[in-house]
Backbone and ligand atoms as CSV (ligand in chain L), in Angstrom:
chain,resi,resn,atom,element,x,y,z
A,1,UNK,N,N,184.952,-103.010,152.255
A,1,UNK,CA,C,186.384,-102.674,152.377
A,1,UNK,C,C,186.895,-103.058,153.767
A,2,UNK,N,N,188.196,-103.507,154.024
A,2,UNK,CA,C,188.832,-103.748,154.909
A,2,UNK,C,C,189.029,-103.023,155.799
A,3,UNK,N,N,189.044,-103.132,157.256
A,3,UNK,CA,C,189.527,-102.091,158.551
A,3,UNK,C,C,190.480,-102.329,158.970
A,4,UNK,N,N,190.796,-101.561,160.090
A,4,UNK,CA,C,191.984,-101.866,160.677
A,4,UNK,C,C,191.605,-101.611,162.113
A,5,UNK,N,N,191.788,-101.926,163.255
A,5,UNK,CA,C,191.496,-101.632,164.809
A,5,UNK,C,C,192.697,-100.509,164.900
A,6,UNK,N,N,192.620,-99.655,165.466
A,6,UNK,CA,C,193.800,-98.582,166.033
A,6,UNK,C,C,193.992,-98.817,167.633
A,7,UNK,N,N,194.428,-98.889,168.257
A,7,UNK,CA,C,194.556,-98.623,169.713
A,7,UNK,C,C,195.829,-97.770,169.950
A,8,UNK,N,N,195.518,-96.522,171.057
A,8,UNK,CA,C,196.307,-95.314,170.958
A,8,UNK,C,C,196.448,-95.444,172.838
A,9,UNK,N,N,197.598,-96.126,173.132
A,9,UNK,CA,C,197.651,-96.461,174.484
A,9,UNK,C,C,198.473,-95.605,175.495
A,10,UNK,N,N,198.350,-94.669,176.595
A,10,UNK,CA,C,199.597,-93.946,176.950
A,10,UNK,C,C,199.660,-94.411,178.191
A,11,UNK,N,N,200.819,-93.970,179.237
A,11,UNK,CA,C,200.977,-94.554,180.664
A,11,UNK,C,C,199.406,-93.836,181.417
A,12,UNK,N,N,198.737,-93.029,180.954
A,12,UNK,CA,C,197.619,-92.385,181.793
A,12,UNK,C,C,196.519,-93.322,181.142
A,13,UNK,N,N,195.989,-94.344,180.782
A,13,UNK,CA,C,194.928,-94.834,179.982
A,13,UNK,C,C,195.041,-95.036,178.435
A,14,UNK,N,N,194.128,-95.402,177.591
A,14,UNK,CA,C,193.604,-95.451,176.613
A,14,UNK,C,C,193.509,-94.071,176.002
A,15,UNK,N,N,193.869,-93.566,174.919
A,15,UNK,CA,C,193.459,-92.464,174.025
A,15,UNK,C,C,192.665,-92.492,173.097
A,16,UNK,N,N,192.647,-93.622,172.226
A,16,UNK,CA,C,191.921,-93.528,171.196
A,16,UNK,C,C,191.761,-95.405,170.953
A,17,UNK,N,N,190.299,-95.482,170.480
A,17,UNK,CA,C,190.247,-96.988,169.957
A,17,UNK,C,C,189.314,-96.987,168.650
A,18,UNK,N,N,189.716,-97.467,167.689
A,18,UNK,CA,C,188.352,-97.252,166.411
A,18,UNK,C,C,188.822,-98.079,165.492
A,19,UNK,N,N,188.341,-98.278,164.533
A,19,UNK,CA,C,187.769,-98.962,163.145
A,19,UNK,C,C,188.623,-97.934,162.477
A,20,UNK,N,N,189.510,-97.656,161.446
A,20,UNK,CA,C,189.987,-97.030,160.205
A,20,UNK,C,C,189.696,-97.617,159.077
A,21,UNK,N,N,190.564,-96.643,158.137
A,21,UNK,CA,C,190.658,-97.194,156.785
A,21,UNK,C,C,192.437,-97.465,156.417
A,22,UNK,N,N,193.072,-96.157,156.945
A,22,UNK,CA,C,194.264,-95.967,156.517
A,22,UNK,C,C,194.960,-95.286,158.073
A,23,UNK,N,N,196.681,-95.785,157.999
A,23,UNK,CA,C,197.146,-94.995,159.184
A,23,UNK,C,C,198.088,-94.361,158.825
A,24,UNK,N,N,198.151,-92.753,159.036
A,24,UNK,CA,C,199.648,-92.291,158.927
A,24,UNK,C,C,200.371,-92.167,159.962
A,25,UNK,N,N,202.006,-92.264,160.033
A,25,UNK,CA,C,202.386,-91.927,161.709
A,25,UNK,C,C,203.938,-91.643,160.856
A,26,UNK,N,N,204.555,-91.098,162.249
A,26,UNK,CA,C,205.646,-90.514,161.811
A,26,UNK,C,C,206.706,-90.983,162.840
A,27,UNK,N,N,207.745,-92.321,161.757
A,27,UNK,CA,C,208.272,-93.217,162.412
A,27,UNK,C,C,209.986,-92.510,162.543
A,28,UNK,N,N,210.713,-92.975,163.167
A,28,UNK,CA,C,212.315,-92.536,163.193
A,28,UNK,C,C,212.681,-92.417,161.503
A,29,UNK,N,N,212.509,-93.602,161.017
A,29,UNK,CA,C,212.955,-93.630,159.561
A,29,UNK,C,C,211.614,-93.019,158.553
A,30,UNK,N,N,211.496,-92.103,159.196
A,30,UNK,CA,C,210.116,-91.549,157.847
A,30,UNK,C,C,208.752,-92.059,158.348
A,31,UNK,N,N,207.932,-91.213,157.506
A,31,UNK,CA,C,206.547,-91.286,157.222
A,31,UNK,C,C,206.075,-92.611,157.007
A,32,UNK,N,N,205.079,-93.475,157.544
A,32,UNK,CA,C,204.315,-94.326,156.782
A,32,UNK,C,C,202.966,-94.876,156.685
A,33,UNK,N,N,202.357,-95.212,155.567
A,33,UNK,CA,C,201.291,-95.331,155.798
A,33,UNK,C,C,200.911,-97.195,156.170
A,34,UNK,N,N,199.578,-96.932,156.809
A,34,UNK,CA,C,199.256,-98.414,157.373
A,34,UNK,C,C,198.335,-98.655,156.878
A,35,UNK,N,N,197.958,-99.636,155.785
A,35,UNK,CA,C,196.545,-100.097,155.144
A,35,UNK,C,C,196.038,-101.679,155.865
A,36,UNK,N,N,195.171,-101.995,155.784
A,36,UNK,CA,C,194.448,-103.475,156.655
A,36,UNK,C,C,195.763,-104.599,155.668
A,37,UNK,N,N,196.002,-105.696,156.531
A,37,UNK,CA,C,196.974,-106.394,155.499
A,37,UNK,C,C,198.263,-106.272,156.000
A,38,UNK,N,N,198.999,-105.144,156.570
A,38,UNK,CA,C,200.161,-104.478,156.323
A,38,UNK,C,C,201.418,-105.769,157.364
A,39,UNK,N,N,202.359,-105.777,156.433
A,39,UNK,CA,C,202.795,-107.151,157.764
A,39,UNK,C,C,202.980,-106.398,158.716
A,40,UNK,N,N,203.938,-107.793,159.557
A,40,UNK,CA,C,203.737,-106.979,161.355
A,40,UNK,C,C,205.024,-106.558,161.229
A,41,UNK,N,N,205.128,-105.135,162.015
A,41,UNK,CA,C,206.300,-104.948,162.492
A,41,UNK,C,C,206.351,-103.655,163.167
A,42,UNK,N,N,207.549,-103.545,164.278
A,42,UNK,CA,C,207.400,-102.574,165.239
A,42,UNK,C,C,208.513,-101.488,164.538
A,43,UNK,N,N,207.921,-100.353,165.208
A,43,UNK,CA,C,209.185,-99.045,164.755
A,43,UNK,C,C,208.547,-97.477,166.197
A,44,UNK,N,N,209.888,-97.237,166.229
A,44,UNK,CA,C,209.678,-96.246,167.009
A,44,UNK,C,C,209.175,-94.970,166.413
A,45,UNK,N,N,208.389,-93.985,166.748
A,45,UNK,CA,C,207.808,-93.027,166.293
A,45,UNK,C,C,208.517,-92.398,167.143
A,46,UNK,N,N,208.068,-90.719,166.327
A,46,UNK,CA,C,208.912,-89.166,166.719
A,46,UNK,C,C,207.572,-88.522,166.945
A,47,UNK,N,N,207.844,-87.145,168.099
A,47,UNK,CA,C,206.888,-86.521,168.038
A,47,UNK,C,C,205.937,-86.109,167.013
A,48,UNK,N,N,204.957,-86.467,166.711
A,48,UNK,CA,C,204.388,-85.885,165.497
A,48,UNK,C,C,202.734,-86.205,165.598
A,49,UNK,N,N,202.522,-85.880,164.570
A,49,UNK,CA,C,200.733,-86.368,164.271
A,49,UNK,C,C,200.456,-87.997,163.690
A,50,UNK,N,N,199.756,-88.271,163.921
A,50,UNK,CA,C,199.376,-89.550,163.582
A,50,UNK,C,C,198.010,-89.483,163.035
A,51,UNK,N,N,197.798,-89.544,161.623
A,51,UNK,CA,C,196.486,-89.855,160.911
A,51,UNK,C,C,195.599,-90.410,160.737
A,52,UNK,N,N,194.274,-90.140,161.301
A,52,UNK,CA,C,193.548,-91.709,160.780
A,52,UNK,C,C,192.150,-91.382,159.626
A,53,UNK,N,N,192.234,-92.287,158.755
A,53,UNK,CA,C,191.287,-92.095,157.626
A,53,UNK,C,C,190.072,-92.864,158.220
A,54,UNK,N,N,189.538,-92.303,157.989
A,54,UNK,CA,C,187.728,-93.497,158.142
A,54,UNK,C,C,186.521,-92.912,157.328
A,55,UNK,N,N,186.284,-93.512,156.238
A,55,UNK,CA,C,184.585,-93.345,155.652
A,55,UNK,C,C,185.475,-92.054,154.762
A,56,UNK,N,N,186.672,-91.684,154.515
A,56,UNK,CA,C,186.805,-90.238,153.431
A,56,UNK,C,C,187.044,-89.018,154.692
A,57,UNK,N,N,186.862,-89.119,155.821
A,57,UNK,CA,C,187.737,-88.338,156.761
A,57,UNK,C,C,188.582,-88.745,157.316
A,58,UNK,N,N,189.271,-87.343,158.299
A,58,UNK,CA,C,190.567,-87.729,158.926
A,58,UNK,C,C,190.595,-86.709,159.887
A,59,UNK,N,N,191.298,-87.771,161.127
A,59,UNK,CA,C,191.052,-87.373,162.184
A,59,UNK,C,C,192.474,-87.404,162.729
A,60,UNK,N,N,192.916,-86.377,163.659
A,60,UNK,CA,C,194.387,-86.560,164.404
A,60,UNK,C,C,194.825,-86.646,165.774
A,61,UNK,N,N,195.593,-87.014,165.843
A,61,UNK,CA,C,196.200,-87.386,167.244
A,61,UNK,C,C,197.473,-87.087,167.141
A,62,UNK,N,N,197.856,-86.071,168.142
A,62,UNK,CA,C,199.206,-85.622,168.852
A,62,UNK,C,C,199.779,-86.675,169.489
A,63,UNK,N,N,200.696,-87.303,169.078
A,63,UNK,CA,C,201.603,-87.910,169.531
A,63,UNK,C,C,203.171,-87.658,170.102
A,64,UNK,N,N,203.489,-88.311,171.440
A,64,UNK,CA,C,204.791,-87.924,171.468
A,64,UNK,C,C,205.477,-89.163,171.664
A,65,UNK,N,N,206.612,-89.620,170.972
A,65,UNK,CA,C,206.997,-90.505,171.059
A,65,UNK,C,C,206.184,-92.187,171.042
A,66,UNK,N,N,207.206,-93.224,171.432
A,66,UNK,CA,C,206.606,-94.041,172.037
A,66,UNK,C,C,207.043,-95.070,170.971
A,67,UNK,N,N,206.301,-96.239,170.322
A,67,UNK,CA,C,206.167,-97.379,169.125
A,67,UNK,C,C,204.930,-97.717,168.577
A,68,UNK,N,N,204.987,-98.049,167.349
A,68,UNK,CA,C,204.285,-98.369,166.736
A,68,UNK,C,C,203.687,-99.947,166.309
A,69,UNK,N,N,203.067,-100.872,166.780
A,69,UNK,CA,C,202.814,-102.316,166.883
A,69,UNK,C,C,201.826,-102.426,165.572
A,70,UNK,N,N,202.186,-102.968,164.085
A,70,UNK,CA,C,201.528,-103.608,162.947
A,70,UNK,C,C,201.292,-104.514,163.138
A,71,UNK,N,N,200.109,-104.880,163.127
A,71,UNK,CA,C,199.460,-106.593,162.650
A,71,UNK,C,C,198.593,-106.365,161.397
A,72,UNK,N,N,198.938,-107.481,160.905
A,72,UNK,CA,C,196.941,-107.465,159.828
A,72,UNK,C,C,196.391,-106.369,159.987
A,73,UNK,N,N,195.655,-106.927,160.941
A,73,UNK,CA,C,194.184,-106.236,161.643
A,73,UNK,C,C,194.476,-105.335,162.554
A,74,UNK,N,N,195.051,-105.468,163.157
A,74,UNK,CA,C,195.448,-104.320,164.383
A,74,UNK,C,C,196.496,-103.432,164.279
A,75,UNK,N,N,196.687,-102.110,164.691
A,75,UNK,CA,C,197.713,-101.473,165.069
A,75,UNK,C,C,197.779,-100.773,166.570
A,76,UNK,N,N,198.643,-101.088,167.097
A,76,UNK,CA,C,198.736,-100.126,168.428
A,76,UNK,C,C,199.724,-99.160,168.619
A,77,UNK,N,N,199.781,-98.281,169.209
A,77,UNK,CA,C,200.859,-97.179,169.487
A,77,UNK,C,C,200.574,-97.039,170.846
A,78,UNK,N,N,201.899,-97.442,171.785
A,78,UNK,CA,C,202.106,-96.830,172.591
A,78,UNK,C,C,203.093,-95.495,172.926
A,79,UNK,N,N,202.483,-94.641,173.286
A,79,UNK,CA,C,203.113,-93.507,173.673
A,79,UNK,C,C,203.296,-92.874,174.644
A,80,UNK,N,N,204.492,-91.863,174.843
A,80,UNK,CA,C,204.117,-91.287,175.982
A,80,UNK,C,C,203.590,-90.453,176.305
A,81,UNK,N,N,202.906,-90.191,175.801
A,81,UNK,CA,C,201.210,-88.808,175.671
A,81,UNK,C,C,201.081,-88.907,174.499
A,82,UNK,N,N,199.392,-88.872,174.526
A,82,UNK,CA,C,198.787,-88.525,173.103
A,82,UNK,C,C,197.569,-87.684,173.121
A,83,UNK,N,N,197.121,-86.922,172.366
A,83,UNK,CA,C,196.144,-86.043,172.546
A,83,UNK,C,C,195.084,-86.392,171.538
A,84,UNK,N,N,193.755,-86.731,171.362
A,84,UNK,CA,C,193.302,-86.040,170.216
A,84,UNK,C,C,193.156,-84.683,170.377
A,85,UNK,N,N,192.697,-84.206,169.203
A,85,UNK,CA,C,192.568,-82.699,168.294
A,85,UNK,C,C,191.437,-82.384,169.754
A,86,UNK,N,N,189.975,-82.771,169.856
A,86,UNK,CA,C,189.664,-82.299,170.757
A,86,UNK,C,C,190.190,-81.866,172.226
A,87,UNK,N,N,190.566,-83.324,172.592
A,87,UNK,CA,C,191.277,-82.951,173.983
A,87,UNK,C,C,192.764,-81.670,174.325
A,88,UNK,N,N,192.870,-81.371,173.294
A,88,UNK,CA,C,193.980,-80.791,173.244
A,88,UNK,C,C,193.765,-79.057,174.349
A,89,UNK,N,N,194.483,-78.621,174.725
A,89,UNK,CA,C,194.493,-77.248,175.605
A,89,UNK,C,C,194.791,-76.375,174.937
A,90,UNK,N,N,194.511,-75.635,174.182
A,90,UNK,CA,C,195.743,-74.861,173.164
A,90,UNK,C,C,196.466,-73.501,174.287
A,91,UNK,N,N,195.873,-72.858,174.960
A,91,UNK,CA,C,196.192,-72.146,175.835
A,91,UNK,C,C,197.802,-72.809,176.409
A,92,UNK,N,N,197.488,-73.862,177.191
A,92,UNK,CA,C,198.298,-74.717,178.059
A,92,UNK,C,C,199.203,-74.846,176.724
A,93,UNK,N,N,199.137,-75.350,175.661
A,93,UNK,CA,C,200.441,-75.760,174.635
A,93,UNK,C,C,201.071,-74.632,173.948
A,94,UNK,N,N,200.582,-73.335,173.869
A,94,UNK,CA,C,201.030,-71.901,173.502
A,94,UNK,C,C,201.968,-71.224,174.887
A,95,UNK,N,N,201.663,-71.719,175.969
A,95,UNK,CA,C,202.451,-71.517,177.204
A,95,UNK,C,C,203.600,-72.136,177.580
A,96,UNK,N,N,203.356,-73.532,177.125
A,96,UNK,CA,C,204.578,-74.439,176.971
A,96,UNK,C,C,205.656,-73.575,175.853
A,97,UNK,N,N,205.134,-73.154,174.596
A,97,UNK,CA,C,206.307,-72.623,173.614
A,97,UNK,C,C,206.614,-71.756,174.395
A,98,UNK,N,N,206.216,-70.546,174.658
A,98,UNK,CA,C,206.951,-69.480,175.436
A,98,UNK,C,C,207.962,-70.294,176.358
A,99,UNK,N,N,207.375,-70.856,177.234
A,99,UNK,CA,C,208.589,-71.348,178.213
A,99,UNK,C,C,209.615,-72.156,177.761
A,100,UNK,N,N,209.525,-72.393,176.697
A,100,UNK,CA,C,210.163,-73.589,175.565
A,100,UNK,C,C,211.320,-72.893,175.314
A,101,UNK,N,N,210.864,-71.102,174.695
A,101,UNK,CA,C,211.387,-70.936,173.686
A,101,UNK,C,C,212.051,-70.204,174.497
A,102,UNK,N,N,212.021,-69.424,175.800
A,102,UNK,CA,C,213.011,-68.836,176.729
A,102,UNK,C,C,214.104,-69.226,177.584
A,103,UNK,N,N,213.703,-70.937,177.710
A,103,UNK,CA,C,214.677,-71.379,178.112
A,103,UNK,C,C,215.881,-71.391,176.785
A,104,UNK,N,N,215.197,-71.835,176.104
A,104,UNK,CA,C,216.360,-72.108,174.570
A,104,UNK,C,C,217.556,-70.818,174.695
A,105,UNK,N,N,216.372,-69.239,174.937
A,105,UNK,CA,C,217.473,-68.699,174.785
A,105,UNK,C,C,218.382,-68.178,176.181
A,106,UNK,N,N,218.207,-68.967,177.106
A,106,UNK,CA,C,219.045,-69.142,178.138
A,106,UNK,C,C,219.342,-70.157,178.915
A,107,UNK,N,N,219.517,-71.201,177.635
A,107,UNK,CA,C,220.192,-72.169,177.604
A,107,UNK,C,C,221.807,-72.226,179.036
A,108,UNK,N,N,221.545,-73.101,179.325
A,108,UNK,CA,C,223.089,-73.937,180.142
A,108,UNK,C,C,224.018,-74.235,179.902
A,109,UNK,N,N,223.179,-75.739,179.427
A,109,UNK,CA,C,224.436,-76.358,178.719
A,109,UNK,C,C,223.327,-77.180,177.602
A,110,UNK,N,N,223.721,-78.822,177.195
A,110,UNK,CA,C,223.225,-79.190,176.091
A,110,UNK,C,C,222.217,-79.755,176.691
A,111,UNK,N,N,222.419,-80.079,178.015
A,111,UNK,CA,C,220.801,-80.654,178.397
A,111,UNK,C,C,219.930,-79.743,178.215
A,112,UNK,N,N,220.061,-79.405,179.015
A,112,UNK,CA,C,218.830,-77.442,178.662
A,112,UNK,C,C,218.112,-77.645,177.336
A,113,UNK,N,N,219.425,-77.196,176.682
A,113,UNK,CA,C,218.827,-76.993,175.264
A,113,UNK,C,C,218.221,-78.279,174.605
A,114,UNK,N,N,218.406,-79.862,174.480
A,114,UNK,CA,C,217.701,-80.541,174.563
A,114,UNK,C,C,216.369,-80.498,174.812
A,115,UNK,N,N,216.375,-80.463,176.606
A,115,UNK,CA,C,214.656,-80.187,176.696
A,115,UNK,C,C,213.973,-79.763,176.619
A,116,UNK,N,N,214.710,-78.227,176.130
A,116,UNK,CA,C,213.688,-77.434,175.717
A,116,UNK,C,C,213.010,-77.360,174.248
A,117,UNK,N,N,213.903,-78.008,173.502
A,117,UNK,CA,C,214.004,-78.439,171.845
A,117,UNK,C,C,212.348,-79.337,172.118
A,118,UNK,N,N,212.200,-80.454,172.889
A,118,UNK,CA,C,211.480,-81.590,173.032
A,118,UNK,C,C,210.677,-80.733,173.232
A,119,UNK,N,N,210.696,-79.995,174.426
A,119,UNK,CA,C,208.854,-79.310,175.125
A,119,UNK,C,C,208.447,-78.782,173.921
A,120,UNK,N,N,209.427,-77.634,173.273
A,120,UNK,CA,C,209.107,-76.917,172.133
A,120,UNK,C,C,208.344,-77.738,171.001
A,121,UNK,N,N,209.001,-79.199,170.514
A,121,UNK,CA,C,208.299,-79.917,169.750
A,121,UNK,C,C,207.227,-80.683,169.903
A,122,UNK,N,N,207.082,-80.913,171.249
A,122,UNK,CA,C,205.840,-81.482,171.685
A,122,UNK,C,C,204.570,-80.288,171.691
A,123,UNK,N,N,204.941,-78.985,172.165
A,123,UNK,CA,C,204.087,-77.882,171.987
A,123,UNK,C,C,203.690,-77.704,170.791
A,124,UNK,N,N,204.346,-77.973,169.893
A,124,UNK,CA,C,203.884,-77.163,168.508
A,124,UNK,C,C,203.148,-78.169,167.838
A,125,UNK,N,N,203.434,-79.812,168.400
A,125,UNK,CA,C,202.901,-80.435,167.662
A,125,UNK,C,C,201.049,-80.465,168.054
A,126,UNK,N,N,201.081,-79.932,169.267
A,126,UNK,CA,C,199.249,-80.088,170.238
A,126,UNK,C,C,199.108,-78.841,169.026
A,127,UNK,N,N,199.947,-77.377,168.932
A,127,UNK,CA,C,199.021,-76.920,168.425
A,127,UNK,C,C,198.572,-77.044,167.285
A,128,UNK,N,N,199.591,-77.525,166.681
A,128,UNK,CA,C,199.021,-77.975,164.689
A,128,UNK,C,C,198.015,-78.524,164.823
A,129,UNK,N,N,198.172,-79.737,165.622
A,129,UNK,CA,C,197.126,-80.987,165.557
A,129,UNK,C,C,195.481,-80.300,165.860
A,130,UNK,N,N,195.638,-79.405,167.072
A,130,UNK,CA,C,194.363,-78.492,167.310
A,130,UNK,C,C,194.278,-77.505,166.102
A,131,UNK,N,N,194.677,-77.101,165.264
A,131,UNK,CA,C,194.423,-75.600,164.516
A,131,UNK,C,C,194.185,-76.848,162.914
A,132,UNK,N,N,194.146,-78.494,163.546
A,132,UNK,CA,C,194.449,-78.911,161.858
A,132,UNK,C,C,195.456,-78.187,161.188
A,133,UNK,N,N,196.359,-78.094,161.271
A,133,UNK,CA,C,197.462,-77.627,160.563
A,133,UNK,C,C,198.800,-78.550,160.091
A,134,UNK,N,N,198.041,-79.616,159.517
A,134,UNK,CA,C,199.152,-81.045,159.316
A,134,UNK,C,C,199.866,-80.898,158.014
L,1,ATP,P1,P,203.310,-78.948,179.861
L,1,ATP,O1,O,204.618,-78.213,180.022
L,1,ATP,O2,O,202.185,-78.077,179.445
L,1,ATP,O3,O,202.995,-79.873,181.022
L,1,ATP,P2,P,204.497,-81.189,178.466
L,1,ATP,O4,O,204.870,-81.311,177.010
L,1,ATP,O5,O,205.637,-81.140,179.420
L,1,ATP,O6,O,203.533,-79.918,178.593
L,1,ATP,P3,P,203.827,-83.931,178.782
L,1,ATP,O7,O,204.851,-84.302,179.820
L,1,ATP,O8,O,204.116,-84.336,177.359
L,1,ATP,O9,O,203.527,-82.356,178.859
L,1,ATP,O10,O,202.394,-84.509,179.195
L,1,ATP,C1,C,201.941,-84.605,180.522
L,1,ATP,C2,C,200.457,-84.894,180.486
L,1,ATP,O11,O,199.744,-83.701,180.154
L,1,ATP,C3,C,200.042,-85.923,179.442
L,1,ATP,O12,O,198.939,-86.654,179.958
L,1,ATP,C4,C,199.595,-85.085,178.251
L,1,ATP,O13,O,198.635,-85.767,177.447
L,1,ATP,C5,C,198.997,-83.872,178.955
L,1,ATP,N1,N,199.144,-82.613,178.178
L,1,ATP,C6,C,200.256,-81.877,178.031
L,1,ATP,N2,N,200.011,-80.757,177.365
L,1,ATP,C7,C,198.702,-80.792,177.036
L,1,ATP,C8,C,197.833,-79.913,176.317
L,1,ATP,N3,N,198.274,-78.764,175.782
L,1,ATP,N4,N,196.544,-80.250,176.187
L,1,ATP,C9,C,196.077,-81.412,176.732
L,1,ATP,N5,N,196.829,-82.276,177.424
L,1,ATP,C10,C,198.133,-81.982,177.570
């Protein structure tokens, strides 16, 4: 059966590099999946999880933002942080919601509430991704 190369690139290094089967990621316009083959084409991703199948498992990566690069054979995502499930802090990302969720409710103006919307979604997404909760 066919592979696919993943490369999971952020401004701090390399996150992830491997052999798959299948990719899920979660693009502006929806969900999609990436099989070996898939034509090329770029799309921006949203905070979310990003899937990878190999051998009948699946493994995740916290993603925040960034694009998504299809080839054939290759896919890359650059982002601007990515976690795997191991590396993840859950402490540190349960601390982020609190502070997330207090600014929200003493909010400013719309920036405020903006960034705190983002921290909040970037927090919740480390902890799903750590608790497997996709
Ligand atoms: P915090 O408020 O805890 O810093 P954040 O969402 O503002 O969270 P980012 O700006 O997205 O953090 O990331 C900064 C760096 O810290 C990145 O390298 C990211 O991978 C890492 N990081 C952030 N939160 C965690 C976490 N809970 N576990 C592991 N690494 C994390």
């Amino acid at each position: 059966m066919k592979t696919l190369i993943v490369n999971i690139v952020t401004p701090d290094g390399p996150v992830y590099d491997s052999e798959v089967d299948m990719i899920i990621a979660k693009t502006a316009s929806g969900e999609i999946g990436i099989l070996p083959g898939h034509i090329p084409m770029v799309a921006p991703l949203v905070i979310g999880a990003v899937k990878l199948k190999k051998d009948g498992k699946s493994e995740y990566v916290a993603v925040n933002g960034g694009f998504v690069e299809v080839r054939p054979e290759k896919v890359t995502i650059l982002a601007q942080s990515a976690e795997v499930a191991s590396n993840i802090d859950v402490t540190r990302a349960k601390e982020a919601v609190k502070r997330a969720e207090e600014r929200l409710q003493h909010k400013q103006d719309s920036t405020d509430f903006n960034r705190a919307e983002l921290a909040l979604k970037r927090a919740m997404n480390r902890i799903n991704v750590y608790e497997g909760n996709i």
